[in-house]
N, C-alpha and C positions, 0 to 999 in steps of 0.2 A: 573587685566587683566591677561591676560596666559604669563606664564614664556615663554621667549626666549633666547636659547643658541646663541652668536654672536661670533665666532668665531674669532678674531682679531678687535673687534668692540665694545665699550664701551658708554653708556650710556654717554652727554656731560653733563658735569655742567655748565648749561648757564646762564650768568649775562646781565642783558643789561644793558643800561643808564635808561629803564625803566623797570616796577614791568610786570617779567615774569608770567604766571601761568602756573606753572608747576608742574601736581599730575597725581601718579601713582599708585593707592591702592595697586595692586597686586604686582611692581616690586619688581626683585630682584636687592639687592646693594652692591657692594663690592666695599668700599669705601678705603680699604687699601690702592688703586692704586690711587686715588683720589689726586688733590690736596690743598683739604682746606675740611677740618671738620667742624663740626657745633656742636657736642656732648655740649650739655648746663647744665643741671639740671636732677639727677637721676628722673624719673618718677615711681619706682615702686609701690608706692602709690596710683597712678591715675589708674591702672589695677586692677584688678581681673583672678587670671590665676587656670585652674581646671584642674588638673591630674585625668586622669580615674581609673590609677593604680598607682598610688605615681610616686614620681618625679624621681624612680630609676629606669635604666635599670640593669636587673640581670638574667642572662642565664645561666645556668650549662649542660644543656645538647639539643642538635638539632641535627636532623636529616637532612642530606643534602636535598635541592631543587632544582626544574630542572630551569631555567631561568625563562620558560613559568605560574611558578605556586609562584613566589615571590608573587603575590598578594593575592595570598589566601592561603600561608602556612609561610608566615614569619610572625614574633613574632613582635607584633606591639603596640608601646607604642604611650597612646594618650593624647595631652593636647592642650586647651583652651585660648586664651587670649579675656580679653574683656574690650576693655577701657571706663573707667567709665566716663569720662568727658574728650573734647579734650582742650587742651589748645591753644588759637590762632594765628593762625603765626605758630606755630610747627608744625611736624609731629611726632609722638610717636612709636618711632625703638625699637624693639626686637631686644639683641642681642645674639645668641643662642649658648651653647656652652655645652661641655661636661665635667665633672669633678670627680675628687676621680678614675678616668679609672683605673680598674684593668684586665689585658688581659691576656690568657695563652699564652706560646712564640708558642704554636703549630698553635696558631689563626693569626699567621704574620709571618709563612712563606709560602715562594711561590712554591704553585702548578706548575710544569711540564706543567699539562695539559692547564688551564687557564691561565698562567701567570702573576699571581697576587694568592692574598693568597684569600681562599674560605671564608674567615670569610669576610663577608660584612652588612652595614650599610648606610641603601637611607633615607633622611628626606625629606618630605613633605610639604606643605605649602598649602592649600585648594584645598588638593588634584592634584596639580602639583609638580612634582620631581623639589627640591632647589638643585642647586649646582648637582659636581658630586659624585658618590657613592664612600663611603667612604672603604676600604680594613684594613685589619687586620694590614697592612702592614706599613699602616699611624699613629697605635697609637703607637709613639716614645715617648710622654712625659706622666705625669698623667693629663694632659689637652688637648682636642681639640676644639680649634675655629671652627662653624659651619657658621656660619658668622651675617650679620644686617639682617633684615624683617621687613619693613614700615607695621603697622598693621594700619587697616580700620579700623576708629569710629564708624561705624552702625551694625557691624556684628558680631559675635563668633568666632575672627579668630583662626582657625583648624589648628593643627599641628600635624604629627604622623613620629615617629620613626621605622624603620622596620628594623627589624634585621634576619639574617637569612646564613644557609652554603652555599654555591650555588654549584651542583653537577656536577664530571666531569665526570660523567660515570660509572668510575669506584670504586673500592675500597675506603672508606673514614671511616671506622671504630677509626683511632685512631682518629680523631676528635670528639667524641663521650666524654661525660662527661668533657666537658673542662667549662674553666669558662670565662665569661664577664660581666664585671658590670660599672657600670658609673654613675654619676647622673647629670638629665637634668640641667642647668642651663641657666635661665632668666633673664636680666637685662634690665627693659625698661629704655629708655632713652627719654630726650623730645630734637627734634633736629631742629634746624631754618632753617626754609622750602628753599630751593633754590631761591625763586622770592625773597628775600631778597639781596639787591644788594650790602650792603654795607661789602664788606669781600674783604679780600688780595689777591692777585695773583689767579685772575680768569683759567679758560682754554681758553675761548672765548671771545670775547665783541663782542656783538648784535649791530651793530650802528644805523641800520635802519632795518623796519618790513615794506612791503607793502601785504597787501593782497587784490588783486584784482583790483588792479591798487589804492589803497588807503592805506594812510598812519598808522599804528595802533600801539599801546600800547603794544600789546600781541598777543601770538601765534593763530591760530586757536582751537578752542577749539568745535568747530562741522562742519560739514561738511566734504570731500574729499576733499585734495587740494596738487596738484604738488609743488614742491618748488626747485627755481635757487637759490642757494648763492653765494656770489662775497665776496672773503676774501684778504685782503691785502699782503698776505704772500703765500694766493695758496692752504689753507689750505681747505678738502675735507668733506665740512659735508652735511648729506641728512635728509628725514624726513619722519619719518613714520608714513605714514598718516592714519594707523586704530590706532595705540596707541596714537598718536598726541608727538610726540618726538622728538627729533635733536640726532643725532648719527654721529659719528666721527672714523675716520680709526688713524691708530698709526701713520702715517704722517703729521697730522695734527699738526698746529703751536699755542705749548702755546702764549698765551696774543696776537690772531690775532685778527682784527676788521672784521667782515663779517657784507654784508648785505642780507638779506633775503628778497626775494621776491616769495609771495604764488598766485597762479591761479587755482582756480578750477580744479579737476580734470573730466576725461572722463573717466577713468578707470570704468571697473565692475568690483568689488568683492562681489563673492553669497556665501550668507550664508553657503550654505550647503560646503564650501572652510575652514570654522571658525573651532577651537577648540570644542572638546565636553567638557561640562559644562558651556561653555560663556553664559551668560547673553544674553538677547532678550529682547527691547523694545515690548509687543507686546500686544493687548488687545481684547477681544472676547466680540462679540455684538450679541448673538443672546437668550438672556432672564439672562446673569448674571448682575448683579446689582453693579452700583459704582465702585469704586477703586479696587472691587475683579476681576472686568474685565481685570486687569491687571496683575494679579497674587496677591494681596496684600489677607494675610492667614485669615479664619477665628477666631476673636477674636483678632485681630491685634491694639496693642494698638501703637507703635513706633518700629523702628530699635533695640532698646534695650528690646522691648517687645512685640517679632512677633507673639504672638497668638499660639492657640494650640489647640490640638482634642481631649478628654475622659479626659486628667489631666491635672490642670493647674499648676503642677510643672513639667511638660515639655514641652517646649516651642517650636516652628520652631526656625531653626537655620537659613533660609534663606526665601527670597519673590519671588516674580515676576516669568517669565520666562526662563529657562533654554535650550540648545542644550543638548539632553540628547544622540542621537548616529544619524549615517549619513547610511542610507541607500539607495540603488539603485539612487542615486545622489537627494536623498532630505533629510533636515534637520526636525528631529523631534524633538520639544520641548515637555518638562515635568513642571509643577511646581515646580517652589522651596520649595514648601512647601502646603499647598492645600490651596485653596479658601473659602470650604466647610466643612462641619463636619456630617456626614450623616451615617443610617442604610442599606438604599440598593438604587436603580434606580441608582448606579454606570455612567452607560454607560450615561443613560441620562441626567445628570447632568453635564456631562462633555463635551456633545455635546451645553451646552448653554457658553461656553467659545470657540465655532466656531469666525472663521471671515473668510467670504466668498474673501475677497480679498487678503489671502493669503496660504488657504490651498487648498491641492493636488486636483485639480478637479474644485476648488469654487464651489464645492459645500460641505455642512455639513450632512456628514453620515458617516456611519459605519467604510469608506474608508480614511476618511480625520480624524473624532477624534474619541477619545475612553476612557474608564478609564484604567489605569495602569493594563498591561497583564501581563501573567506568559510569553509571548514571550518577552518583553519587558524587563523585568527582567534581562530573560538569557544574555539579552546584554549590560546590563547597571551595571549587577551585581561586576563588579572590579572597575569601579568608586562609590566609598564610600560614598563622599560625596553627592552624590547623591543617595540614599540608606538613609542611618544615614541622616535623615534632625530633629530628637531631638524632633518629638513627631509622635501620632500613627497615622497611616494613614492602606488601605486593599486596596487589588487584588483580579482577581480570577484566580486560576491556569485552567490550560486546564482539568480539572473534573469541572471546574464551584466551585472547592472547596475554599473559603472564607481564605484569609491570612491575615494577621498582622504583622503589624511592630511595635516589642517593646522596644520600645527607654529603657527600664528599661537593659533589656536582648541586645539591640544591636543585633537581629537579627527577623527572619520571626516565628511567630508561628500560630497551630491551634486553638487561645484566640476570641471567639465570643463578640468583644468589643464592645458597645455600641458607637454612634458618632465618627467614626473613619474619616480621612484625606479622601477624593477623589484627585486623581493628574489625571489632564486633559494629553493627550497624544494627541499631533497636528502635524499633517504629512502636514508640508508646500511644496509649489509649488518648484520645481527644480530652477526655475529661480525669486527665492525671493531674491533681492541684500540687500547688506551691503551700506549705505550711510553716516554712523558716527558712532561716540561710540567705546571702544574699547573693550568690552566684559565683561568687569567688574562688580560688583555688585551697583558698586554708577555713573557706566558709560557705561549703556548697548547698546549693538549694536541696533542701527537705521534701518529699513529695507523699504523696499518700492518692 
């Protein structure tokens, strides 16, 4: 699901008297503040993790950047995790951290201008910014903690380091030839999922769940739903009803007993409101075939083995549906990865993954779907992951000239590949809502 900063508001660890289900592929956790751990059993056995450029970061010399251009000139180390078998009951945390750090003292200290030192470092997490940006100014020891990352069993979870000066305008010459280096380090771990109730000193006790004037087990887990809780102590928690979560303010009372009571909700929330890159349940009926109606890639054998286009040693990294950018207030989705594997009829092939009841018009033409434009590009091109989906897929630029995407090279070239990707391009209706899901890859937005 898409990272959320909560400013004074912290993810709750909820225990009830019954088996909660509570997942979150995408969250981030910082469980330092936490009070009860679950760290079990080294897991890094059960991963496979692939560095693009080895596991070190190593800089000697950068040119400053302007704020607006960190995404396409800072120095970006990339790696992988992919967990080979989940173990049950757990969920399998990365915990990410930085080591061997060797810094010059000119990279920590603090610019005048900016205030803060120009030497900066943002980590990523499938292409949402983890945590905040890290300053030259923070490497005090030869270690820094980057923090946990709950990784998803069905996917290649993406992670990228960028490093980079950031420019104050002016003069920055003696930053010029200085050094940084560090090495990435991974430690999964296997850790006992929260719906697990039997653990010490909770933050919460769940006494009672009603949803909808009926008694239940567990949270809502589809659907929109308001939620009242009644807590013994006066303690303040709510629920967020597109991620499906209980959240709590710093007033709240350890080991209070609340009861939860969920109602439907009436709220609209439209897509075109969601994050770019979220997940879309969404399926095109007008001559594609099967499961591929839903985004699922050509040659798609499992989650662990999503099919591919011209070579079968590179694989899609992702399936289904995607928000790929939000214009004049509608939502266009992209494939995760393509459907198809094809030499030309681009456009028409991608017009048979139409669905009349939810793109711009209802009707399917030119206006509502399309194959992957050179316009399309230009605004999609800093989100990466969507870009980099790990095997080859074609465009045409505005000459009608034929592009490639080569998962080898990691970028566009003039390579006339044979069975390349088609990515369908769906300009949905302004007022297509959100009615479940939380955008995730194993929990995709619901829409109606």
């Amino acid at each position: 699901m898409s990272f959320r900063k909560m400013l004074g508001i912290i993810t709750v660890v909820i225990v009830a008297i019954f088996s909660l289900m509570l997942t979150t592929s995408y969250a981030w956790y910082s469980y330092e503040n936490a009070s009860t751990k679950f760290d079990v059993v080294t897991a890094s056995d059960n991963v496979e993790i692939f560095y693009q450029a080895g596991e070190y970061i190593n800089t000697e010399s950068a040119i400053p950047i302007k704020k607006e251009e960190v995404d396409l000139y800072s120095d970006q180390y990339d790696f992988s995790i992919r967990v080979k078998k989940k173990i049950n009951g757990n969920e399998m945390v990365a915990k990410i951290s930085l080591s061997e750090i060797v810094i010059d003292d000119e990279f920590k200290k603090i610019d005048e201008i900016l205030g803060d030192s120009p030497f900066r470092v943002d980590f990523f997490y499938q292409g949402a910014q983890v945590g905040k940006t890290i300053s030259g100014k923070d490497f005090t020891e030869e270690s820094y903690e980057i923090g946990d990352v709950i990784l998803s069993d069905d996917i290649d979870n993406q992670f990228t380091f960028r490093v980079y000066l950031l420019d104050n305008g002016e003069e920055q010459s003696y930053l010029m030839n200085r050094r940084f280096q560090a090495k990435i380090d991974v430690n999964v771990i296997s850790r006992v999922n929260a719906s697990f109730s039997n653990f010490d000193n909770p933050d919460v006790i769940v006494s009672q769940i009603k949803i909808d004037g009926r008694d239940s087990k567990y949270l809502p887990s589809n659907g929109l739903y308001d939620m009242k809780a009644t807590c013994e102590k006066g303690s303040h928690i709510s629920w967020d009803k597109l991620n499906k979560t209980l959240v709590y303010d710093k007033d709240t009372f350890v080991n209070d007993k609340c009861s939860l009571v969920f109602s439907s909700s009436t709220d609209k929330i439209y897509l075109k409101d969601m994050s770019v890159g979220s997940y879309v349940s969404y399926v095109g009926n007008q001559g594609c075939e099967g499961n591929h109606c839903g985004g699922v890639n050509a040659n798609y054998v499992s989650d662990s083995d999503m099919g591919y286009c011209n070579n079968a040693d590179y694989h899609f990294t992702s399936s289904g549906f995607r928000i790929s950018y939000i214009k004049d207030g509608s939502a266009y989705l992209i494939s995760g990865g393509s459907p198809e594997c094809v030499n030309d009829d681009f456009d028409k092939i991608a017009l048979k993954y139409c669905n009349t009841s939810y793109v711009f018009g209802n009707k399917c033409n030119s206006d509502s779907v399309w194959a992957l434009r050179d316009s399309d590009i230009e605004i999609i091109q800093n989100n990466k992951d969507l870009i980099d989906i790990g095997s080859y897929y074609s465009y045409f630029n505005s000459s009608m000239e034929r592009k490639t995407w080569n998962p080898v090279l990691h970028a566009f070239n003039d390579d006339d590949v044979e069975f390349v990707g088609v990515r369908p391009i769906i300009r949905l209706r302004k007022d297509v809502l959100v009615i479940g899901g939380s955008g995730s890859y194993d929990d995709p937005y619901i829409i109606r």
